[in-house]
C-alpha positions in Angstrom: 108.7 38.1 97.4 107.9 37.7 93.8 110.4 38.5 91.1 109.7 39.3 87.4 110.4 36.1 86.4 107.5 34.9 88.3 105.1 38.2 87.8 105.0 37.8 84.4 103.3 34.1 83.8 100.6 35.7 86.5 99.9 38.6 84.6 99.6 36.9 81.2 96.8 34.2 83.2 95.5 37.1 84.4 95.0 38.6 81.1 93.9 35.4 79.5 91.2 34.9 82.2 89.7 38.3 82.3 90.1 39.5 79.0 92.4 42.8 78.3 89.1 45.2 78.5 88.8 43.7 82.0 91.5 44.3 83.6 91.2 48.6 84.5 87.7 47.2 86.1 89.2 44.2 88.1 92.2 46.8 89.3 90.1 49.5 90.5 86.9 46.8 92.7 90.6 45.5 93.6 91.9 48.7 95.0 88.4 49.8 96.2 88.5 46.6 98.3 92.0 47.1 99.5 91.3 50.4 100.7 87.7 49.4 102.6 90.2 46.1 104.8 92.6 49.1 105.5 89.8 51.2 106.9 88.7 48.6 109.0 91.6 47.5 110.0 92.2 51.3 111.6 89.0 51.2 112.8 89.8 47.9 115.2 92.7 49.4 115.8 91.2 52.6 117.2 88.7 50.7 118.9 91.4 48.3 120.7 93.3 51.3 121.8 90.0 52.7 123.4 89.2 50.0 124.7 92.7 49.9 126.4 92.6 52.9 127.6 89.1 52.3 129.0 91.0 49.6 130.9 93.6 51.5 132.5 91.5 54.0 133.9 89.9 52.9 136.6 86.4 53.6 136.9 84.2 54.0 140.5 81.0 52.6 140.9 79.5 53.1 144.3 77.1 51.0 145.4 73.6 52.3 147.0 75.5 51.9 150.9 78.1 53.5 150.2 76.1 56.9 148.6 74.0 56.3 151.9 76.9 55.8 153.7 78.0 59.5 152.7 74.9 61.0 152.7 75.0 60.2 156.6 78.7 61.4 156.5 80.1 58.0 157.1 83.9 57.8 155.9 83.5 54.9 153.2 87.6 54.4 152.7 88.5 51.0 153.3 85.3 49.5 154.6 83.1 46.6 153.2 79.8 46.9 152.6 79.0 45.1 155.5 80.8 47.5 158.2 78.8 50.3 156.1 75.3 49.1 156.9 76.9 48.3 160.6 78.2 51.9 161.0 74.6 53.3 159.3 72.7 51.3 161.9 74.4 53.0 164.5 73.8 56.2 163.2 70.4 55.5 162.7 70.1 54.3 166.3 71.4 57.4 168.1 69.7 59.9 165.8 66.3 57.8 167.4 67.7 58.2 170.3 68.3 62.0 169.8 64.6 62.5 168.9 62.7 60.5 171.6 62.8 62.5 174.6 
């Protein structure tokens, strides 16, 4: 951290550089800018925690055999894609089978 022995010297450059009438003008685009980093810094903040969450929660995305799969009342719990459209077949088959006399 800076001490006073090392805040002064800054302070007079400052005052030298930017003039004495300056310096309420510098301090308040200074604080203005301070406070627009710290609302974007809680803004990526929020968003990371959102997007964290988002992560943990898993999300279920059925794909078009499976909704057919259930539509036909197919039991879609640990069963590829593949044995869907194998199990749909066969339901398809004997329903033909059903209507033809």
């Amino acid at each position: 951290m800076l001490g006073a022995e090392e805040l002064i010297p800054i302070f007079i450059l400052i005052v030298l550089l930017f003039g004495a009438n300056k310096l309420p003008e510098l301090a308040r685009s200074m604080g203005s800018a301070m406070g627009e980093f710290k609302k974007a810094q809680m803004e990526s903040e929020q968003n990371l925690r959102e997007f964290e969450k988002s992560i943990k929660e898993p999300t279920v995305v059925k794909s078009k055999i499976q909704e057919t799969a259930e539509k036909l009342g197919i039991d879609i719990k640990g069963k590829t894609d593949d044995q869907l459209l194998d199990a749909i077949q066969k339901s398809t088959d004997k329903q033909n089978e059903v209507s033809q006399p």
